[in-house]
C-alpha positions in Angstrom: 206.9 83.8 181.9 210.0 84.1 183.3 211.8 87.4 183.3 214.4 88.0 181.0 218.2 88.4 181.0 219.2 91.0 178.9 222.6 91.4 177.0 223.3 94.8 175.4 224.8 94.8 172.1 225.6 97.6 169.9 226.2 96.1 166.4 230.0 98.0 165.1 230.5 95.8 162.3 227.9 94.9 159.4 228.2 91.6 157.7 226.9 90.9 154.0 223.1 89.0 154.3 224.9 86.1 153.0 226.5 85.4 156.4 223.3 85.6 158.4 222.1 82.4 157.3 218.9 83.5 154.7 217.2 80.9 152.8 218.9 81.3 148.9 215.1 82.3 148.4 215.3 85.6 150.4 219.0 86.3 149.6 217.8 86.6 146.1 214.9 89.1 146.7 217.0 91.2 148.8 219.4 91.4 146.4 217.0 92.2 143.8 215.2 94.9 145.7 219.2 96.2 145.9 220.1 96.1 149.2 223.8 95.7 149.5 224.4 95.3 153.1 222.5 95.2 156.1 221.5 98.0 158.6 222.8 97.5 162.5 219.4 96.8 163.5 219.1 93.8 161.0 222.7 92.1 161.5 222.1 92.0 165.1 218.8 90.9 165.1 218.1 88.3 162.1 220.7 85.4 163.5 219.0 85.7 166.9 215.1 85.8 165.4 216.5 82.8 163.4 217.5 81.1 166.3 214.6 81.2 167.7 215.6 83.5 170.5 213.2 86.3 172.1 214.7 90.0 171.5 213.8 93.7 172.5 215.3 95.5 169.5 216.0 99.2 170.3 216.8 101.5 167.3 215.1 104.7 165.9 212.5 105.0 163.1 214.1 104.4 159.3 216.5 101.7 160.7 215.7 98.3 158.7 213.6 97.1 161.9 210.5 95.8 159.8 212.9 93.6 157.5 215.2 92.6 161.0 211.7 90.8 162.2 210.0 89.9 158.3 213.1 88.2 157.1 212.9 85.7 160.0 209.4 85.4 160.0 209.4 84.2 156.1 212.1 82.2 156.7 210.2 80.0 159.5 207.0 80.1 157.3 205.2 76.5 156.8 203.9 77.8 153.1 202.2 74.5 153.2 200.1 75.0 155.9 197.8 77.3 155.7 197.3 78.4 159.4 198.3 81.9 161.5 202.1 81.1 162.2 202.8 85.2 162.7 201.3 87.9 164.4 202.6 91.1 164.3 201.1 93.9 166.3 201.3 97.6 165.3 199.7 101.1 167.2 198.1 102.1 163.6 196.4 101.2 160.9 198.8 102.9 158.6 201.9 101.2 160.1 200.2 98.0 159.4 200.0 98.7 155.8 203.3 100.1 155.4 204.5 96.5 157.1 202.5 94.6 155.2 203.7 96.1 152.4 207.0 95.3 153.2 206.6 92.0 154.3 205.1 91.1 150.8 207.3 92.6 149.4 210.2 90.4 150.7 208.1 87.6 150.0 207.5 87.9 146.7 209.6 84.4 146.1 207.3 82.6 148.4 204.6 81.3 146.4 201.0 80.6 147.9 202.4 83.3 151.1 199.0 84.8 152.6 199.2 88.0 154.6 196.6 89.7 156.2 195.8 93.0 157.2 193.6 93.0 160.5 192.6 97.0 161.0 189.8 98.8 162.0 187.9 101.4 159.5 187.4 98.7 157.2 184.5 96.1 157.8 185.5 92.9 159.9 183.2 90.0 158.2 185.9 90.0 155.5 188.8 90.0 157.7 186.7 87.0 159.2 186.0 85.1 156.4 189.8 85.4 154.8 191.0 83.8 158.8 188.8 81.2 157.9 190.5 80.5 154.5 193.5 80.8 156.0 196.5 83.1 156.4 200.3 82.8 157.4 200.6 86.0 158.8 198.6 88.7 160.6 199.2 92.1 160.9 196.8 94.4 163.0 196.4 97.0 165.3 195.4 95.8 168.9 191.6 96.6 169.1 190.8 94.7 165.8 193.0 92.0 166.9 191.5 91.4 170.3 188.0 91.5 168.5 188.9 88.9 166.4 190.3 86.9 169.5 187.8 86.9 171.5 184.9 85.9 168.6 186.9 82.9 168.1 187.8 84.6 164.6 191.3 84.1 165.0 192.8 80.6 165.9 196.2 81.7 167.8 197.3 78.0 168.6 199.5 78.0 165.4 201.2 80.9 165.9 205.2 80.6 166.5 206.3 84.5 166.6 204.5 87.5 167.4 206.3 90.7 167.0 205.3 94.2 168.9 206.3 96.8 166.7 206.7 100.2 167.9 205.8 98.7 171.5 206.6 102.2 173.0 203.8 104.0 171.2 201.7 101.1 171.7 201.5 102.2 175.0 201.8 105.6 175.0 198.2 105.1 173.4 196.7 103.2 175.9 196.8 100.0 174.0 198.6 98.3 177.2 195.9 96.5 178.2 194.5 95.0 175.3 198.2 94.0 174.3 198.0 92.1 177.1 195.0 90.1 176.7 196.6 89.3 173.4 199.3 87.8 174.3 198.1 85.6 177.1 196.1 83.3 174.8 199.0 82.7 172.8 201.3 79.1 173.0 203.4 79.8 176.0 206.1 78.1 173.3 206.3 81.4 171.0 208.6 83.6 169.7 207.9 87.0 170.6 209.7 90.1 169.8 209.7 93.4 170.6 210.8 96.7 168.9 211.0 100.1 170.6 212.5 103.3 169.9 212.3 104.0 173.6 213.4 101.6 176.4 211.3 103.1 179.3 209.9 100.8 182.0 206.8 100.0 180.9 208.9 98.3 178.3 210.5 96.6 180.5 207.5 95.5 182.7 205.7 94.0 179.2 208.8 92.2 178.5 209.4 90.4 182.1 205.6 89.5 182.1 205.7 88.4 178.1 208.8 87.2 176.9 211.7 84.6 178.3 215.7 85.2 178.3 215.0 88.0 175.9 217.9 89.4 173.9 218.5 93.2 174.1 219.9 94.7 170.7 220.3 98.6 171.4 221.6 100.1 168.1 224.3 102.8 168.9 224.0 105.4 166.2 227.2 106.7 164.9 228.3 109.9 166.4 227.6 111.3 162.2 224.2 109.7 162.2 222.6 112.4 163.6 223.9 114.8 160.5 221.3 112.8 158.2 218.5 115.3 159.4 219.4 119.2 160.0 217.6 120.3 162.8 216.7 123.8 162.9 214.0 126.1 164.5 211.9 129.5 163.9 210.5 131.9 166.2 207.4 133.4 165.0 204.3 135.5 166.3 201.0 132.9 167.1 199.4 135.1 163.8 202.1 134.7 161.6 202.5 131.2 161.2 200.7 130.7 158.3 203.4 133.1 156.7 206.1 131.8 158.2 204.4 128.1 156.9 204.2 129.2 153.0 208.0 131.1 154.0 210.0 127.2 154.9 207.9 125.6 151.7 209.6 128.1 149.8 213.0 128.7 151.1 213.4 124.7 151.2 213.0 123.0 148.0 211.4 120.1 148.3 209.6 117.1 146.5 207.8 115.9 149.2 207.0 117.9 152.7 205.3 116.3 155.6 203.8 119.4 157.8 202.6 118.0 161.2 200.0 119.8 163.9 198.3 118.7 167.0 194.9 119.2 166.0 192.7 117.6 163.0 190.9 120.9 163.3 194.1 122.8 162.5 195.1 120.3 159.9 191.8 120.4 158.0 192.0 124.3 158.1 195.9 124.5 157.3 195.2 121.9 154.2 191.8 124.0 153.0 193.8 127.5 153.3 196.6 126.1 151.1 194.5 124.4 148.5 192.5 127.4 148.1 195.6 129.4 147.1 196.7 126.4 144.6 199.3 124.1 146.2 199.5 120.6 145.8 198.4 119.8 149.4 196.3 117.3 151.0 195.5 116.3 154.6 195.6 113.1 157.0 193.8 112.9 159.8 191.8 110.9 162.0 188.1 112.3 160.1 189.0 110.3 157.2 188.0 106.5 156.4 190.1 103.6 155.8 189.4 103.9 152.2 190.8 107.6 151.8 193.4 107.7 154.0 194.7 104.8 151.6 194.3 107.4 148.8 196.1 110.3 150.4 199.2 108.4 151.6 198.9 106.5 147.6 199.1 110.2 146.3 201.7 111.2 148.9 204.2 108.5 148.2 204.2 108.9 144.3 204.8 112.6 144.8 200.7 113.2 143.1 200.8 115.8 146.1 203.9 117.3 147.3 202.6 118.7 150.7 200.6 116.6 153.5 199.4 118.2 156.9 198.6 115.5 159.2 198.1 114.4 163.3 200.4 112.2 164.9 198.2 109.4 165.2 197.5 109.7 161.4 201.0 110.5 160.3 203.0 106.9 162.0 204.0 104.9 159.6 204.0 107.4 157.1 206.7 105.5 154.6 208.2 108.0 152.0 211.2 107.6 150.0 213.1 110.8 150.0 211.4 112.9 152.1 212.9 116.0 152.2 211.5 117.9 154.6 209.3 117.6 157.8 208.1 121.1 159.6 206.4 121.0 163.0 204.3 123.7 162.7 202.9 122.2 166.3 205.1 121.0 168.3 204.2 118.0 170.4 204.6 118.5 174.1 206.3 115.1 174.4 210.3 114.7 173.3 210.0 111.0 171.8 206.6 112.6 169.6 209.1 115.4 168.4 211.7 112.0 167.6 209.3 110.1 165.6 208.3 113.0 163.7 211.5 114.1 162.2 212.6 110.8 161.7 210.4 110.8 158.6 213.0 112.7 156.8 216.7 111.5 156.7 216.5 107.9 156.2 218.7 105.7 154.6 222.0 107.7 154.5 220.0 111.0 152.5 220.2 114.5 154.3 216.4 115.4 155.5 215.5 119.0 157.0 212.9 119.2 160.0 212.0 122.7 161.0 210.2 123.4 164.4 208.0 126.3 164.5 208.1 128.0 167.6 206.8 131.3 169.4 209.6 132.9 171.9 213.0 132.3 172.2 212.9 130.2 175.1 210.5 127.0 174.6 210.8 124.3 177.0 209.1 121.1 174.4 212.3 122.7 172.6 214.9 122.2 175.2 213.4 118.7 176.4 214.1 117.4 172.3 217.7 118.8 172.8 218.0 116.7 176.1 216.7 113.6 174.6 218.5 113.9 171.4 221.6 115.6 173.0 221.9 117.5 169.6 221.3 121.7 169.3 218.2 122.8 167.2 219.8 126.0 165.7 217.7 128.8 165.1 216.5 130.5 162.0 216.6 133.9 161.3 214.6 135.5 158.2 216.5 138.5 156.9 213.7 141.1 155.6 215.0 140.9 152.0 214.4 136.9 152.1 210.5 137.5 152.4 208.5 138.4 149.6 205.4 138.8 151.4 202.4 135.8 151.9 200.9 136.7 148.5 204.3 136.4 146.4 205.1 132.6 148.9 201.5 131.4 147.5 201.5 132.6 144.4 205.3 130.9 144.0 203.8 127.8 145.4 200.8 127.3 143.6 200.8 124.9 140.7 199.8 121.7 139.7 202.3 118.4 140.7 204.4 116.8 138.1 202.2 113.6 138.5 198.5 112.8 139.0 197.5 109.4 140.6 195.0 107.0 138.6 192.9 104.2 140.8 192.6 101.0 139.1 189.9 98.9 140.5 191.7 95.9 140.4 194.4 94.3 142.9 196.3 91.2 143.8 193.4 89.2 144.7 192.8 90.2 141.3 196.1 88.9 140.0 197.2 92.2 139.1 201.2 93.0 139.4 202.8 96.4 138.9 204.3 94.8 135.8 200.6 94.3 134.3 199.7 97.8 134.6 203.0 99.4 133.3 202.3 97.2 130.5 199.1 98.3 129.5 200.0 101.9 129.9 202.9 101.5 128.0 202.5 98.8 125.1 200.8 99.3 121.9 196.9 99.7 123.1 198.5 102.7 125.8 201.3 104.4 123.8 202.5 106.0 126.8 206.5 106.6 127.2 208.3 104.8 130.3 208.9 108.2 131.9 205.5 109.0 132.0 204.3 106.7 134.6 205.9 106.6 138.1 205.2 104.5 140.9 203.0 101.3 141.2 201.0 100.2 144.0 199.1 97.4 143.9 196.6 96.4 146.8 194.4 93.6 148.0 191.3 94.8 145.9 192.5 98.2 144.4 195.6 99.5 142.6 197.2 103.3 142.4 199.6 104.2 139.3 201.5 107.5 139.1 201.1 109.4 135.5 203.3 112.6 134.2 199.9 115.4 134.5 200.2 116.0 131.2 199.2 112.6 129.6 197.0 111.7 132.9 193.4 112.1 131.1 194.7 110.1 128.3 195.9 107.3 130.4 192.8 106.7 132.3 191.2 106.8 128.6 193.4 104.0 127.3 193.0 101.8 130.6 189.2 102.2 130.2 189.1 101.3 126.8 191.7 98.3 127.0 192.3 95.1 129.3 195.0 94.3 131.9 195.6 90.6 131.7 192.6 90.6 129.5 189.9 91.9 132.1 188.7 95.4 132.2 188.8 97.7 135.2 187.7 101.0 135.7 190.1 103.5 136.1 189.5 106.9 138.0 192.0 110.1 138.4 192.0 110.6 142.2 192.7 113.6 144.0 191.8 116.6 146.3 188.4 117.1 145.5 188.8 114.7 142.1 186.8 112.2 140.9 187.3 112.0 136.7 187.3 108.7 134.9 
C-alpha cells in the first residue's frame, strides 16, 4: 500500500454528536447512556472513520477511543447481511472484552447485530462454529485471529474496517508479525485504523506498509489534564514494602484499588498474604483461565472486591468506573508501562491517585516517567505518628465488601438482559429493595449481579427457587475461595 500522508490535528473545540453526522439510531443510545458531548479523540476521529478515510489516532488510555472507532463501525454495518464486515484487533484477551462490551453496548438499537469475541483460553470449535453462522464484527487478540485465518475459519473477504487498537502494545509484545499476516489477506479496499498511545516508528513502519493517505489525529491534552491523576511516590526499604503496601490502602480511602507488580509469583503471594489477614483482595494474573479471570474482573468492577493485584499483561484493559487509586508496588522498567498503568485511575474528568513504590531517593524508571510525562512525581513522606504499625493497617483493613457477586448461569444467547434479572431480584417472588443490588453484567453464556452482603445468601435463594423470563438458572455466590449456591 502506499505510504501515507499524515496531517496533525489537535482537536481545540468539541462539537455536540449531533453535528458528526450519527445515524438518529446511535444519537439516541448515546444520549441514553448520557453522554453529553464528545471527547477530542471522538470529534476528531468519527467524521473521518465515517468518511471512510484511514486514521492513526494518538491519545492516552480513558480518552473515548473505543467509541471514536465503534460508532463508525455500527454506522457502516450491513445488519442484513450476516458476514464479518469488522475486525478489530486487540494485545489481550481482556481488552477484547472490555471492547466488546462497549461495542454492544452502543449497539443495543441495532437489532440482529452479532459480535464476536475471538480469544485464546477459551476453546476454538465454538468460536468456529458461531463464524460459520455468521457475525458482523470480530474482535480478537492476534494469535486466535491468525488461527482462525489460516484454517479457513474466518472468511475476511467481507470485511470493510479493521481497527488496531492499542497498536503500540501490540508490538511491544511481539505480536508484529502475526499482525502482519493478518492484514495481508484482507481486501486491499479496507478501512483500517489504528490507535496508539505512543507514536514510535514501528508505528509508523506498520502504517506505511498497511494503510493509505492515513489521517493522523494526535489529541493534545490540556495543560490541566494531567491534574486528573496525582502522581506521587514513596521510598521504602526492599522488606518493608508490604507495610508500606497495607500503609497507602489505608491513608488513601478508596472503593476500588488496582495494585500492580512485575511478577505473577509476587502477585499470587501479595494477594494470599492479604487475604489471609481479611481484606477484600483478589489477584489477576496470567495462571488463571479464561473463565476466572472473567470472574475476578466481574467482582472487581462491581466493587465485590475492593483490592486487585495483577501483571501488566493481565491488568490491560482493566475497565473500572471510578477507580480511585492505582499503586505500583513494582515499577515497570519501561516509561509508556508506568503510562498505561496509572491511566487506570483519573478518567473521565474524576481525580485518581497513583502511588509508585520505590527504594532510594534517586530511581532512574522514576526519572524516565517524569521525562515522558514531563510532570514531577512528588515524594511521600510518612511522619512516625501516621503509622500505626502493620498489625493495626490489617486489622483496619480487614472486613468483608459492601457487595458480594452472584453468577447466573444464563446470558444473552440466553435472552437474558440486566432488566430481567433486576426484575427477578426485586419483584414480588425476590423482595429485594433496588439499593440492594448493584451492577449487572450479562455475558454470552453467563451473567454476574452485584448484591448488598447482607441479603446475598437470600438472593441466590430466591433466584434458585424462581424463573427469569420463565426459565430457571442456577445461581452461585462467587468469590475468593467461594463457591455457595
Amino acid at each position: 500500500m502506499c505510504h501515507p500522508l499524515r496531517h496533525e490535528i489537535v482537536a481545540r473545540v468539541q462539537p455536540t454528536f449531533e453535528s458528526l453526522s450519527l445515524s438518529p439510531a446511535l444519537l439516541a443510545v448515546v444520549d441514553e447512556l448520557g453522554y453529553t458531548q464528545p471527547t477530542p479523540i471522538q470529534a476528531a476521529s468519527i467524521p473521518a472513520l465515517l468518511a471512510g478515510r484511514d486514521l492513526i489516532g494518538q491519545s492516552k488510555t480513558g480518552s473515548g477511543k473505543t467509541a471514536a472507532f465503534a460508532l463508525p463501525i455500527l454506522q457502516g454495518l450491513d445488519l442484513g447481511a450476516r458476514a464479518l464486515q469488522a475486525l478489530v484487533l486487540c494485545p489481550t484477551r481482556e481488552l477484547c472484552a472490555q471492547v466488546a462490551r462497549e461495542v454492544r453496548k452502543l449497539g443495543r438499537g441495532y437489532a440482529g447485530l452479532s459480535v464476536l469475541e475471538l480469544v485464546g483460553g477459551q476453546p476454538a470449535r465454538p468460536q468456529r462454529e458461531a463464524l460459520e453462522r455468521g457475525v458482523h464484527v470480530a474482535i480478537g487478540t492476534p494469535g486466535r485471529l491468525l488461527d482462525h485465518l489460516q484454517r479457513g475459519a474466518l472468511d475476511a473477504r467481507t470485511i470493510k474496517t479493521v481497527v488496531l487498537d492499542e497498536a503500540d502494545r501490540m508490538l511491544d509484545m511481539g505480536f508484529g508479525e502475526d499482525v502482519s499476516k493478518i492484514l495481508r489477506p484482507l481486501p486491499p479496499a479496507r478501512q483500517t485504523i489504528l490507535f496508539s498511545a505512543t507514536f514510535p516508528d514501528s508505528i509508523e513502519a506498520m502504517s506505511q506498509a498497511h494503510q493509505r493517505d492515513a489521517l493522523h489525529v494526535n489529541i493534545d491534552e490540556p495543560d490541566d489534564a494531567a491534574l486528573e491523576i496525582q502522581e506521587l511516590r514513596i521510598d521504602v526499604e526492599p522488606s518493608a514494602k508490604l507495610h508500606a503496601l497495607c500503609w497507602l490502602l489505608h491513608a488513601y480511602p478508596h472503593e476500588s484499588a488496582l495494585v500492580f507488580c512485575n511478577f505473577k509469583a509476587i502477585v499470587s503471594e501479595l494477594a494470599r498474604t492479604l487475604a489471609a489477614s481479611g481484606l477484600s483482595v483478589d489477584r489477576l494474573d496470567g495462571d488463571l483461565d479464561q473463565f476466572h479471570r472473567d470472574q475476578v474482573l466481574a467482582r472487581f468492577r462491581n466493587q465485590s472486591v475492593r483490592v486487585l493485584i495483577a501483571t501488566d499483561v493481565a491488568g490491560r484493559g482493566i475497565d473500572v468506573e471510578g477507580l480511585d487509586l492505582v499503586i505500583n508496588f513494582e515499577l515497570p522498567s519501561q516509561p509508556e508501562v508506568y503510562v498505561h498503568r496509572i491511566g487506570r485511575t483519573g478518567r473521565a474528568g474524576k481525580k485518581g491517585v497513583a502511588i509508585s513504590l520505590t527504594t532510594g531517593p534517586r530511581d532512574s524508571r522514576i526519572e524516565a516517567a517524569e521525562l515522558l510525562t514531563g510532570r514531577p512525581i512528588e515524594t511521600l513522606k510518612r511522619e512516625p505518628g501516621d503509622d500505626p504499625g502493620l498489625a493495626a493497617l490489617l486489622e483496619t483493613l480487614a472486613g468483608s465488601p459492601r457487595m458480594e457477586t452472584i453468577l447466573i448461569s444464563g446470558g444473552r444467547k440466553d435472552r437474558v438482559r440486566p432488566g430481567d434479572i433486576l426484575g427477578a431480584l426485586t419483584g414480588d417472588a425476590g423482595g429485594l429493595r433496588g439499593g440492594d443490588v448493584g451492577k449487572i453484567e450479562v455475558q454470552e453464556r453467563l451473567s454476574y449481579v452485584a448484591v448488598s452482603t447482607r441479603v446475598s445468601r437470600a438472593a441466590v435463594g430466591r433466584l434458585n427457587s424462581g424463573r427469569i423470563k420463565g426459565k430457571r438458572f442456577r445461581a452461585t455466590l462467587v468469590g475468593a475461595g467461594k463457591s455457595r449456591s
